[in-house]
N, C-alpha and C positions, 0 to 999 in steps of 0.2 A: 371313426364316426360312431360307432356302436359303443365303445368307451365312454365317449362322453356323451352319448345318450344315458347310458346305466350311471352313469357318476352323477348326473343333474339332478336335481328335486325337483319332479314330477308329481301332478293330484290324479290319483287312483279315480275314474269315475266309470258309475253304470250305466246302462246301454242308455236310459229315460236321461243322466246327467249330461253324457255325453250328447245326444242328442241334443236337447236343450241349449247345451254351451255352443255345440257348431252353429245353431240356426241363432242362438243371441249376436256372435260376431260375424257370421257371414254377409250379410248385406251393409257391414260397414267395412269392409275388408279395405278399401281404399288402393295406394299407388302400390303397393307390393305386391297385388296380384295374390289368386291362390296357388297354391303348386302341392301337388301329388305324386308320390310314389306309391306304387302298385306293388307286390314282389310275388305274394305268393301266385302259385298257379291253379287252384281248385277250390273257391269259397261256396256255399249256398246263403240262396237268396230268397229264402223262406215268404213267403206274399205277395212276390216280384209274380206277377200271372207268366210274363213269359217265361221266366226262367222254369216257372211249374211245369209248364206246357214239355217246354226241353229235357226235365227230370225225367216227366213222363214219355219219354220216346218223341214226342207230335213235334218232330224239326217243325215240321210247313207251318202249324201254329202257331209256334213259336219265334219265328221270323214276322209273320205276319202281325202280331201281337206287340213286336218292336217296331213295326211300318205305323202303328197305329198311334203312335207316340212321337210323330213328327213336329204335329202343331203345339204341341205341349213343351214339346223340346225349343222350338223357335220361340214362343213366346218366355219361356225361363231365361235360355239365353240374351233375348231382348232386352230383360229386365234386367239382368248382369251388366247389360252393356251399358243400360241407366243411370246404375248404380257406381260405376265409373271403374270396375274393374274388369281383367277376365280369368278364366280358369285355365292351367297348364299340369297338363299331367303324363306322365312317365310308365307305359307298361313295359316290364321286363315280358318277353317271352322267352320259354325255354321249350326244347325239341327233345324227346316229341311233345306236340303241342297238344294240352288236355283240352278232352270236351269242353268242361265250362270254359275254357277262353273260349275255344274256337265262339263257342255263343256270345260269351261277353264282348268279341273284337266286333260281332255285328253291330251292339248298343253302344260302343265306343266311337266306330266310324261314324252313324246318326249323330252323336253328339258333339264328332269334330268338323261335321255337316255345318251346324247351325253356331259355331265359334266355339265348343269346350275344347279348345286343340290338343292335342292327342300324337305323341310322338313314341314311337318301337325302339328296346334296344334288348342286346341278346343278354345272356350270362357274364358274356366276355367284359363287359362294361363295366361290371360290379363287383367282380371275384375278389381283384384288390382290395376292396374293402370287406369282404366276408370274413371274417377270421373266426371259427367256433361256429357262427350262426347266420344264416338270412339276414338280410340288411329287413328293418320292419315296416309295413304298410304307415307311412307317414303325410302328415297335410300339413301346409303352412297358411295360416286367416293372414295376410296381412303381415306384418311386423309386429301383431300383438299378442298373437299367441299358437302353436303345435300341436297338436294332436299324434299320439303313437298311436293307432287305431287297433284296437285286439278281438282278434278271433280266438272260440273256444277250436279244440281238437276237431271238430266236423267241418270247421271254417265258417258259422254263423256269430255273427256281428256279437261280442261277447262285451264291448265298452270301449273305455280311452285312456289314455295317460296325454294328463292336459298341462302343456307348457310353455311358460312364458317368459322363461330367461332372452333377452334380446341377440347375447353371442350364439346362442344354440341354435335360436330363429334362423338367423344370418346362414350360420355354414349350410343349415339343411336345406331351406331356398336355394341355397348356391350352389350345393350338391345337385341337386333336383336340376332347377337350369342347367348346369353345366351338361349333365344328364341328355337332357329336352335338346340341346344343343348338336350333340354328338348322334340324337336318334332318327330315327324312318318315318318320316312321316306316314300317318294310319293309312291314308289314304293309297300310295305307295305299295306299303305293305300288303294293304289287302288285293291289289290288282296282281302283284306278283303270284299270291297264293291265293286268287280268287275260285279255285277250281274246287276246291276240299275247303274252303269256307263255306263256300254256300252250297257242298253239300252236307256239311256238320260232319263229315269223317275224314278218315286221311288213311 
């Protein structure tokens, strides 16, 4: 898979390009659905309040801060569901499990609350395909176009490599699915280890 991501012609875009291209194609994303893989473990979320709240020590705020993002969330996903698609995404966890997930599994369960479904799987799922490097944080719009999402060295949102070969589309979708397939549902997951989620250490 990593093969023929580096082998494909990809358009290099900045964080404003990139931006702009995901919001031009996402509400017309149509029957392909979107799909998400996640990989790394420790990004920052620079303006996220909760996530601030969390940098800064305030657990309690910082949960309470993601409670506060309920109706917000139910109504995007409404509008999702409008729009005639929905969202499926893939977090890899690895053990031990870093602070920012532990924070981020809270805004992920929220949002597999309100339909952004949301399924867990370990290292073990992806190793096969690691060869040299991490498999990369990827999105699929639809069957028209991919996103390889890049973070700089601190893990703050650095732009995209935006593509739209239709076999590339295909396998990664199908990657991803087959992924979502084989994974724990969020919800699941977080009952098992709900002890040391909710209280952000382990």
């Amino acid at each position: 898979m990593l093969d023929f991501l580096e082998a494909s012609r990809g358009e290099r875009l900045t964080i404003e390009e990139y931006r702009n291209d995901f919001a031009e194609h996402f509400w017309t994303i149509g029957d392909n659905d979107f799909w998400k893989l996640e990989r790394q473990q420790t990004f920052q979320e620079p303006g996220d309040d909760s996530w601030e709240a969390f940098r800064q020590g305030d657990w309690h705020k910082s949960l309470q801060l993601l409670e506060q993002r309920r109706k917000s969330l139910q109504n995007y996903y409404e509008r999702i569901a409008r729009a005639g698609f929905r969202t499926w995404r893939v977090r890899v966890v690895e053990e031990p499990v870093t602070p920012y997930l532990r924070w981020e599994l809270h805004l992920l369960r929220l949002r597999h609350e309100y339909g952004g479904c949301v399924r867990i799987v370990g290292p073990d799922a992806i190793r096969h395909l690691e060869t040299g490097r991490g498999l990369p944080e990827v999105v699929t719009l639809g069957s028209s176009v991919m996103y390889e999402v890049l973070y700089d060295e601190t893990g703050v949102l650095a732009g995209g490599v935006r593509h739209t070969d239709p076999g590339l589309l295909a396998r990664w979708r199908n990657l991803i699915s087959d992924l979502y397939a084989a994974g724990e549902d969020i919800t699941s997951f977080f009952d098992r280890h709900r002890r040391w989620l909710e209280a952000g250490t382990r």
